[in-house]
N, C-alpha and C positions, 0 to 999 in steps of 0.2 A: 494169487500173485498180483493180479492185475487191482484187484480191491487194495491191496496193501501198498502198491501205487502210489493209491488216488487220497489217501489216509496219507503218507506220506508228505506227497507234495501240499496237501491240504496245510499241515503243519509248517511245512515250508513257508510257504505265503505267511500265514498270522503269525508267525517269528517275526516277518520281516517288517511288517506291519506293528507291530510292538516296538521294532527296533524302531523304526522311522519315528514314530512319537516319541520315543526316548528321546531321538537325536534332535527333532525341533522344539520339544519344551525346555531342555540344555542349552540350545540357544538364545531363546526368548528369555532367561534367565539370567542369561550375562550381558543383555546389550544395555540395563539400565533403564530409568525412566526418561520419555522424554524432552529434548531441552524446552525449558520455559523462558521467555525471551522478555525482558523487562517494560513493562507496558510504553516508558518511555521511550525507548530504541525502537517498539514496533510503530510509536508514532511520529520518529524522529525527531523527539525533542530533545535537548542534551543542556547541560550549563558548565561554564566554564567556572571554574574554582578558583581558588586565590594564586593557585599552582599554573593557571593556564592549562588546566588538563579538562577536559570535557568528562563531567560524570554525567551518566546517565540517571534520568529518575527525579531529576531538580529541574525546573521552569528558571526561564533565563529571567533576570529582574528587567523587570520596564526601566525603559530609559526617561530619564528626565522631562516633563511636560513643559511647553515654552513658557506658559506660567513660573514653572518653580524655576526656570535660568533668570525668567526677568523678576523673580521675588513677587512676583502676585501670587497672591494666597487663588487654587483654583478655583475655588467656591465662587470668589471674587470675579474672575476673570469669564466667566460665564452670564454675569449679569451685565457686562460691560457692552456696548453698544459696536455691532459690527459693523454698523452703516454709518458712523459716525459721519462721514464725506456729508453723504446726505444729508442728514441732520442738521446739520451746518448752511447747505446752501436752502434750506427753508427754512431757518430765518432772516438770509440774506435775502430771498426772494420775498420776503412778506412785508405787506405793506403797513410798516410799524416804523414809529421813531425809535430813536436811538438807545434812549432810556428803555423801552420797554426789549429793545433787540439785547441791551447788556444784561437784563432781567434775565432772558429765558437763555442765554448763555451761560448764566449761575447756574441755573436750572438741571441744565446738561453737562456741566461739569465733572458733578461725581458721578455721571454715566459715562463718558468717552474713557478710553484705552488713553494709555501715559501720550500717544501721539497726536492725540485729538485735545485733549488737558493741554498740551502746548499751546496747540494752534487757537485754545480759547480764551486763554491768558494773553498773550499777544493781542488776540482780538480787543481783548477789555483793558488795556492797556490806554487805548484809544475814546473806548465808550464808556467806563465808568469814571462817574462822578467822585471826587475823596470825598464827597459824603457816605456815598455809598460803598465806599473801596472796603469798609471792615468784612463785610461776605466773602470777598476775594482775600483779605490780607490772612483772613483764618488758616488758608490752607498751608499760608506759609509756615507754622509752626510745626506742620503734621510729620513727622519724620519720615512716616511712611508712605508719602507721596513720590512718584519717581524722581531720579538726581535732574530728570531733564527737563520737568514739570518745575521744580525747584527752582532751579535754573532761572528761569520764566519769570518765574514769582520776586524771586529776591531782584531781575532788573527792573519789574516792576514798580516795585514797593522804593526801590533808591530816587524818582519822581515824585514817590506823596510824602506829604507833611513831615516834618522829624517827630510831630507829636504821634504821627500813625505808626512809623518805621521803626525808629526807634526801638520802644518795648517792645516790638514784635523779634526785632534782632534781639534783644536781650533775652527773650525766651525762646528763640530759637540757638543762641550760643550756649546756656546754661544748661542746653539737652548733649550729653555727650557724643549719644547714640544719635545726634541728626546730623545729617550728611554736610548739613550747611552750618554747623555750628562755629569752625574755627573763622571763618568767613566774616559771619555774622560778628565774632568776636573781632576780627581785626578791623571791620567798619565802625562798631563803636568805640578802640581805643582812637581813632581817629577824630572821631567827636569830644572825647571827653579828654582830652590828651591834659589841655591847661586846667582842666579842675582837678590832677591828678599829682598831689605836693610827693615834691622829688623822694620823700622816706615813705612816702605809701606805695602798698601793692596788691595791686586788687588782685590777682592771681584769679581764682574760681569763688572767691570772696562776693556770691552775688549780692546780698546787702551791702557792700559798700558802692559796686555798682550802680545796685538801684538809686541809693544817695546822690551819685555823681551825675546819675541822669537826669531825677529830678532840679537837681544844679542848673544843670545843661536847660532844660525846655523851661525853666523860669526863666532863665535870661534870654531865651532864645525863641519867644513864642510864633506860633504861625501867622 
């Protein structure tokens, strides 16, 4: 009796032992795999869509380089001169005449940032010769010199010669794309007003203009 017990309960036990694995691989079966959490949420990077909704998974785009606000190309803007201050007060400090200080301010022209290009325009304003002014008067056609460098340039260029000024205004108005062209254009209808018979019209006619320029600096030499 007492062996049949122990047989008994024996079976009891690994019943219950059988059950209990039953009941936890039942569960492990229904809970699913677990969650996988998208690389950029575990890094917190998120980007805003056209919706203003943050998705997950997109890098937010760079914001604009002060380069591309002020239109320098950045390639550009990296070989530009950051000490230009300096720059400047060694050649004011060096023991050089004037001619040779307007020299080496060409020099470093098309190194300074658009705010140093002012301040060496102005400078040469003073120190160059209009023999020498065509170095400087070049820039003025370049479109793509800043509006404030520009600037500089065209009050420049309204003290030298009309034989320097002139065509340089004419090819800078004939550019549509230059910042200084209507300008440019309305300084030389002012010049050439009386060579200009009531039934013509130069409109964007730049040969006829040319024609009326060269009018103009024949009768009008330096």
């Amino acid at each position: 009796m007492r062996s049949f017990r122990i047989v008994l309960g024996a079976g009891v036990l690994v019943a219950a032992v059988l059950a209990l694995g039953i009941l936890l691989g039942w569960f492990g079966s229904h809970q699913g795999p677990p969650e996988v959490k998208p690389i950029a949420e575990i890094s917190g990077q998120t980007n805003v869509t056209s919706a203003g909704v943050d998705r997950p998974g997109v890098f937010k785009k760079r914001a604009p380089s002060r380069a591309a606000e002020t239109g320098t190309d950045a390639s550009t803007a990296t070989n530009l001169m950051a000490d230009w201050e300096d720059k400047m007060e060694e050649v004011f400090d060096a023991d050089i005449d004037t001619t040779e200080m307007a020299k080496r301010f060409l020099d470093l022209l098309p190194k300074f940032p658009p705010a140093g290009q002012k301040e060496v325009v102005e400078h040469l304003s003073n120190l160059l010769d209009d023999e020498d002014y065509p170095r400087l008067g070049q820039y003025l056609t370049n479109a793509s010199m800043s509006p404030l460098v520009l600037d500089a340039l065209m009050t420049d260029a309204m003290d030298r010669p009309d034989s320097m000024k002139l065509p340089l205004f004419l090819e800078v108005a004939r550019n549509a794309d230059h910042p200084k062209a209507s300008e440019a254009k309305e300084t030389l209808e002012m010049y050439l007003d009386e060579y200009v018979e009531p039934d013509e019209e130069l409109g964007d006619n730049w040969a006829l203009w040319e024609t009326k320029l060269q009018e103009y600096l024949k009768d009008n030499p330096d």
